[in-house]
BABA-546842 format. One line per 2 residues: number of its first residue (from 1); their letters; for each residue x, y, z of N, C-alpha, C. Coordinates in Angstrom, 3 decimals, m for minus. Layout:
BEGIN
NUM = A = X:Y:Z:X:Y:Z:X:Y:Z | ...
This chain:
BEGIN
1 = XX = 196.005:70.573:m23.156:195.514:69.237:m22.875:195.221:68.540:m24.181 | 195.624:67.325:m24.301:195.339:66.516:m25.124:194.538:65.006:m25.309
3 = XX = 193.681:64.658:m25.833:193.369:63.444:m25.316:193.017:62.600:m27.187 | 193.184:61.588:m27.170:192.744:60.589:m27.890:191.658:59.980:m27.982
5 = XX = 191.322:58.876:m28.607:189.963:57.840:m28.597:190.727:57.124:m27.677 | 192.081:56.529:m27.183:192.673:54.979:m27.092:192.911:55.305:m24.922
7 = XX = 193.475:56.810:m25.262:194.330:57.234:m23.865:193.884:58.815:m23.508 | 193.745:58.839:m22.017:193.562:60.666:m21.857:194.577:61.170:m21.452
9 = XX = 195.510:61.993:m21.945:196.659:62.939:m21.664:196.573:64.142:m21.400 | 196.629:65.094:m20.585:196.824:66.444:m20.068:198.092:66.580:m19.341
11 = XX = 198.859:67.690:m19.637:199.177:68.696:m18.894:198.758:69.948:m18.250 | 199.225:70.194:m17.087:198.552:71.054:m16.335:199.441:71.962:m15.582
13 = XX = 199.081:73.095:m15.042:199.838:73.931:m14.295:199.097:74.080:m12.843 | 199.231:74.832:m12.033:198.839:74.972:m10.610:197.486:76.168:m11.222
15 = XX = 196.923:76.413:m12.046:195.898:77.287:m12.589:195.013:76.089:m12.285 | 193.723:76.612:m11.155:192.463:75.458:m10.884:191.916:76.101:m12.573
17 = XX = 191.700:76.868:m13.377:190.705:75.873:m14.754:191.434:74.605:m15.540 | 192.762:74.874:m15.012:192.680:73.444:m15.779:192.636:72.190:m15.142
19 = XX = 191.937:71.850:m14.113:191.425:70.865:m12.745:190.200:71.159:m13.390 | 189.577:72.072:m13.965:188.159:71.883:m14.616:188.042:71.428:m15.829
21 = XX = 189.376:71.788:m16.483:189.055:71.295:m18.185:189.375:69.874:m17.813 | 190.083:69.028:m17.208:190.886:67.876:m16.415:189.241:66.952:m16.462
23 = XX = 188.426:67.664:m15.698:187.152:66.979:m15.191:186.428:66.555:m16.565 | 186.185:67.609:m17.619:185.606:67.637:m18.748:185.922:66.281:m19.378
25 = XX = 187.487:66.355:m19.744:188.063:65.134:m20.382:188.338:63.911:m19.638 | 187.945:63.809:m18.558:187.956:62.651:m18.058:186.525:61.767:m18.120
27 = XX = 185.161:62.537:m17.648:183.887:62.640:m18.193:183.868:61.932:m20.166 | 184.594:62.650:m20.975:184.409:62.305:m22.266:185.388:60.510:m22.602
29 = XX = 186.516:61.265:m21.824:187.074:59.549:m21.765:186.162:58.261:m21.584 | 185.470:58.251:m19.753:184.922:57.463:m19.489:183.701:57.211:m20.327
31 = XX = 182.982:58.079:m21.332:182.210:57.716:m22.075:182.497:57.087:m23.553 | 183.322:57.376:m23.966:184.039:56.851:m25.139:184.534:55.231:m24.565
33 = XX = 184.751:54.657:m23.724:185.325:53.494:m23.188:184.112:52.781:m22.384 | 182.787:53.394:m22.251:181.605:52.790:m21.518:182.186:52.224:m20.020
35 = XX = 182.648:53.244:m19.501:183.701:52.937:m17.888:182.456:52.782:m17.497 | 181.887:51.418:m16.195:180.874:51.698:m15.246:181.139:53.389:m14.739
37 = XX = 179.729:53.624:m14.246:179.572:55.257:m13.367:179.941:54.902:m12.290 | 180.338:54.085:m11.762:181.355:53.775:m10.273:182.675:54.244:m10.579
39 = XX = 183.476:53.860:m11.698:184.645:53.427:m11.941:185.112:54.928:m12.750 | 184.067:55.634:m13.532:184.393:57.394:m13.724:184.195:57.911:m12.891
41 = XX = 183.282:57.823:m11.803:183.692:58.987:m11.072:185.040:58.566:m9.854 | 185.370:57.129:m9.674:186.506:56.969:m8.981:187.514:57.309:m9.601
43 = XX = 187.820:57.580:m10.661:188.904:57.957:m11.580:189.350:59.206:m11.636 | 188.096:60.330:m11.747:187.828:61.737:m11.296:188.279:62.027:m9.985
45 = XX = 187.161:61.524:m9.286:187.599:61.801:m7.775:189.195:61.846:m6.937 | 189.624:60.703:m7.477:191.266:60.202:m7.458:192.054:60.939:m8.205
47 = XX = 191.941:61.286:m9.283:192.769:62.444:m9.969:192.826:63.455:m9.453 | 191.693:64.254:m8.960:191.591:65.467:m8.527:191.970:65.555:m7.199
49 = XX = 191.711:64.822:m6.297:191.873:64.530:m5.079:193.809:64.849:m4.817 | 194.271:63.823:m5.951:196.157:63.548:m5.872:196.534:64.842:m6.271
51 = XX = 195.715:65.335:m7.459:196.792:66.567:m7.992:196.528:67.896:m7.184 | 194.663:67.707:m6.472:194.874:68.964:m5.408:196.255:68.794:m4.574
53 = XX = 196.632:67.326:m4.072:197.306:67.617:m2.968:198.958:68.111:m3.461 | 199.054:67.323:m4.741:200.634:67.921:m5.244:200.628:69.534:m5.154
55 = XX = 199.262:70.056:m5.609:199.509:71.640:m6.044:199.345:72.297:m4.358 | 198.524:71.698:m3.597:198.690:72.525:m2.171:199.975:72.767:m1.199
57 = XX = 199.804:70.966:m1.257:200.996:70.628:m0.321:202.181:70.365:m0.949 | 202.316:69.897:m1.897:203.732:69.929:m2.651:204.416:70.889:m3.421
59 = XX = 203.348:71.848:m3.426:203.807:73.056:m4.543:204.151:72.703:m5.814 | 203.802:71.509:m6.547:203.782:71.077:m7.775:203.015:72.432:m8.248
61 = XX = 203.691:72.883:m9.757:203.499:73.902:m11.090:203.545:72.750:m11.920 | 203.799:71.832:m11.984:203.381:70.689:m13.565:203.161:69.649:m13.426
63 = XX = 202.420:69.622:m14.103:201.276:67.869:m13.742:201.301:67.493:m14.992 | 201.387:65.878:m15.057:201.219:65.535:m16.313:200.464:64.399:m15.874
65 = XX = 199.032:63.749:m16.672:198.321:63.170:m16.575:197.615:62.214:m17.301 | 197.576:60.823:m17.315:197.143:60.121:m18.911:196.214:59.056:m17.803
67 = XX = 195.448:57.781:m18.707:194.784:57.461:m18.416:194.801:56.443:m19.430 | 194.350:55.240:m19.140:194.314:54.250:m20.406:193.513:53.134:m19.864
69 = XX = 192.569:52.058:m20.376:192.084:51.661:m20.007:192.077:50.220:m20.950 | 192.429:49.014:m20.542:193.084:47.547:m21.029:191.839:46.613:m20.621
71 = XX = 191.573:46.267:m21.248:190.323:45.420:m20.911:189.514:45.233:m19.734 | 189.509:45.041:m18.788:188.752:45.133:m17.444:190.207:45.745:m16.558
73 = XX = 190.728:46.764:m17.124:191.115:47.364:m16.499:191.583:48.980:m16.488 | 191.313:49.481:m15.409:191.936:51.235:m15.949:193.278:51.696:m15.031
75 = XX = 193.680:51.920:m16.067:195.294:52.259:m15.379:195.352:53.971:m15.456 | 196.337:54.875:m14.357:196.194:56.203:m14.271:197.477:56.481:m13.720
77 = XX = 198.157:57.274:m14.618:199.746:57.972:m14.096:199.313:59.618:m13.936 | 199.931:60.155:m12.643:200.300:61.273:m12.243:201.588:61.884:m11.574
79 = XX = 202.120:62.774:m12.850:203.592:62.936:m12.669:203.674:64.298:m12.176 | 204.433:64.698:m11.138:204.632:66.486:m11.110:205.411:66.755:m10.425
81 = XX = 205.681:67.630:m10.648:207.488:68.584:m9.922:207.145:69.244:m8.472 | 206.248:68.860:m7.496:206.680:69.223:m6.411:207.731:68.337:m5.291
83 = XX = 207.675:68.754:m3.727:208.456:68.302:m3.474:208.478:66.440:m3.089 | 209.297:65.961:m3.416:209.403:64.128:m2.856:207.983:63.849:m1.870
85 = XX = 206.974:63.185:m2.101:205.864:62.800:m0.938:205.063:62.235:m1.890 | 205.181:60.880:m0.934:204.532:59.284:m1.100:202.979:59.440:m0.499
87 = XX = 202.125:59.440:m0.817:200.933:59.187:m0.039:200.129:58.688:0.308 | 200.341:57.477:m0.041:200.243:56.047:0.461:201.036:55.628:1.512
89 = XX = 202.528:55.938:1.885:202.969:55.419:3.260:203.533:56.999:3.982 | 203.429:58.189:3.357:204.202:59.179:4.512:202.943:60.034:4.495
91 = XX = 202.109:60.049:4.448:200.400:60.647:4.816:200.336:59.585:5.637 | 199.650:60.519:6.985:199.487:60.306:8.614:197.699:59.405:8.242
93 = XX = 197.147:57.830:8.615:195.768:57.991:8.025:194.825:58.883:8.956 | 194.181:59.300:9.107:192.808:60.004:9.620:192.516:59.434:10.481
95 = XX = 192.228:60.116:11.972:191.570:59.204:12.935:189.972:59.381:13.010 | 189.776:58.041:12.350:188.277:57.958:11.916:187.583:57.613:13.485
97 = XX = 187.975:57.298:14.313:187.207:57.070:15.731:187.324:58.173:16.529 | 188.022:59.019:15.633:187.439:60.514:16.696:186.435:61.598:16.281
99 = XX = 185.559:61.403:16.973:184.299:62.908:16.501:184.795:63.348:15.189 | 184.229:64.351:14.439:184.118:64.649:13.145:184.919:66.225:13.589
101 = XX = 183.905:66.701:14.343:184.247:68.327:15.199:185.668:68.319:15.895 | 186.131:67.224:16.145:187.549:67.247:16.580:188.872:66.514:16.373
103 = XX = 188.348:66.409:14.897:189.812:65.658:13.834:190.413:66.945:13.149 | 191.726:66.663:12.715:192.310:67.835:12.669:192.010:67.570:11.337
105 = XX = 192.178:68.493:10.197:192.062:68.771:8.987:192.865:67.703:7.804 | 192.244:66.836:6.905:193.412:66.514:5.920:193.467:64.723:6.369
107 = XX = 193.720:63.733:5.415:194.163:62.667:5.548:192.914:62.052:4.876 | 191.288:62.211:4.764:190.534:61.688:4.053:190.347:61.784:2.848
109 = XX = 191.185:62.399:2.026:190.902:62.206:0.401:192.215:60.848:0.056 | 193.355:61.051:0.522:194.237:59.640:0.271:193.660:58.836:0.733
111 = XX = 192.691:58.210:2.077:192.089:56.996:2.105:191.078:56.942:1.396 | 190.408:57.877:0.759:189.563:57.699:0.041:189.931:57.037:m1.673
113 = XX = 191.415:57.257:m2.210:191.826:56.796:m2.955:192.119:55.516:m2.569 | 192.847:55.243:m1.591:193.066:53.826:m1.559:192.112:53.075:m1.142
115 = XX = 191.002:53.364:m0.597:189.752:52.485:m0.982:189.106:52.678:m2.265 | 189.337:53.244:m3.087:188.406:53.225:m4.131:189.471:52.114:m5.225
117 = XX = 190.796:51.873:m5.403:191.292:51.598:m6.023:191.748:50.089:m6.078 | 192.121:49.698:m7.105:192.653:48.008:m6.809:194.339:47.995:m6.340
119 = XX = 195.028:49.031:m6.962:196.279:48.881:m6.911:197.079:50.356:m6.447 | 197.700:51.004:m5.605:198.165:52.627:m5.695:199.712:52.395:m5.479
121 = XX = 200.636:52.984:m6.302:201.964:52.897:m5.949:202.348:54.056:m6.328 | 203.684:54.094:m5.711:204.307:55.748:m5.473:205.839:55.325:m6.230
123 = XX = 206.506:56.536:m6.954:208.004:56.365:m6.773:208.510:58.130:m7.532 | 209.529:58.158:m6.934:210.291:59.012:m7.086:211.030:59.032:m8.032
125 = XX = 210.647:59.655:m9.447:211.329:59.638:m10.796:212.547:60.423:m11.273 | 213.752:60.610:m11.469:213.568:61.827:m12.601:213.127:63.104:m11.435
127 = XX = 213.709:63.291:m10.494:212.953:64.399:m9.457:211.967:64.953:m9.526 | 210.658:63.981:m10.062:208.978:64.088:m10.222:208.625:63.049:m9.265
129 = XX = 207.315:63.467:m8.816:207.013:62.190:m8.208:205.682:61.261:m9.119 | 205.972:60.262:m8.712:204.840:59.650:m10.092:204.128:58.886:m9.171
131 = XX = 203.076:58.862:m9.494:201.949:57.775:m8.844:201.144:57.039:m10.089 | 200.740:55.669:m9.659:200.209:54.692:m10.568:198.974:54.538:m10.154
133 = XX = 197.897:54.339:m11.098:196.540:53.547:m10.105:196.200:52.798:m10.978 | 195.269:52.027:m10.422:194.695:50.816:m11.551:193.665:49.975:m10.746
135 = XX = 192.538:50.111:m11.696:191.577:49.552:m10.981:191.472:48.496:m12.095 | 190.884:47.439:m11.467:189.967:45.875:m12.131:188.880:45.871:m11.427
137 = XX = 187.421:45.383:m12.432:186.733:45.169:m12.213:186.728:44.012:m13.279 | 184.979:43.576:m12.621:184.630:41.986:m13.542:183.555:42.745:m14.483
139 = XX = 182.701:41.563:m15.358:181.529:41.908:m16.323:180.265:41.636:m15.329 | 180.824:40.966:m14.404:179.185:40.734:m13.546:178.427:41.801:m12.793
């Protein structure tokens, strides 16, 4: 893993410590850049959240991960070699009007990204799949 003052870059494998060293440098990012504590831990949460699901359900072994942040805004790429899956339109959403005890497993960490975020897009690279995020906020 690598990271800068400007951008956070990691690579990663399907090994959960490095989903922990991942957390570390994202933590040091958002402090080096004075990210609101809304906007680091949505950044965290959303990272970890996407790349659990590449390494469960996609069988992604390589993740590549950066982070950059442009004036009132933070932008976040996640690239990895499992199989083709969009999760923003081919993730089923969660049926939130049914009991808690009788929803089937899975679908609340992607809505939880796309509510936390300003922008989420998907595309199929280079036979990686890449996802974009990017949040804006104001100074008020």
């Amino acid at each position: 893993m690598d990271t800068t003052s400007d951008r956070l870059e990691a690579r990663l494998t399907d090994d959960p410590v490095h989903r922990g060293q991942l957390a570390a440098r994202i933590e040091g990012f958002a402090a080096r850049h004075a990210l609101p504590d809304t906007l680091a831990v949505a950044l965290s949460l959303c990272l970890d959240e996407l790349i659990a699901n590449a390494i469960t359900h996609g069988g992604a072994r390589s993740i590549c991960v950066s982070a950059t942040k442009d004036g009132l805004a933070l932008h976040a790429r996640i690239e990895d070699d499992g199989i083709a899956f969009d999760p923003f339109s081919d993730a089923p959403p969660p049926p939130l009007h049914t009991p808690i005890d009788e929803r089937p497993p899975g679908g609340l960490g992607v809505l939880l990204v796309r509510r936390s975020v300003t922008d989420a897009r998907y595309r199929r690279e280079n036979g990686r799949n890449v996802i974009i995020l990017r949040w804006a906020w104001s100074r008020a």
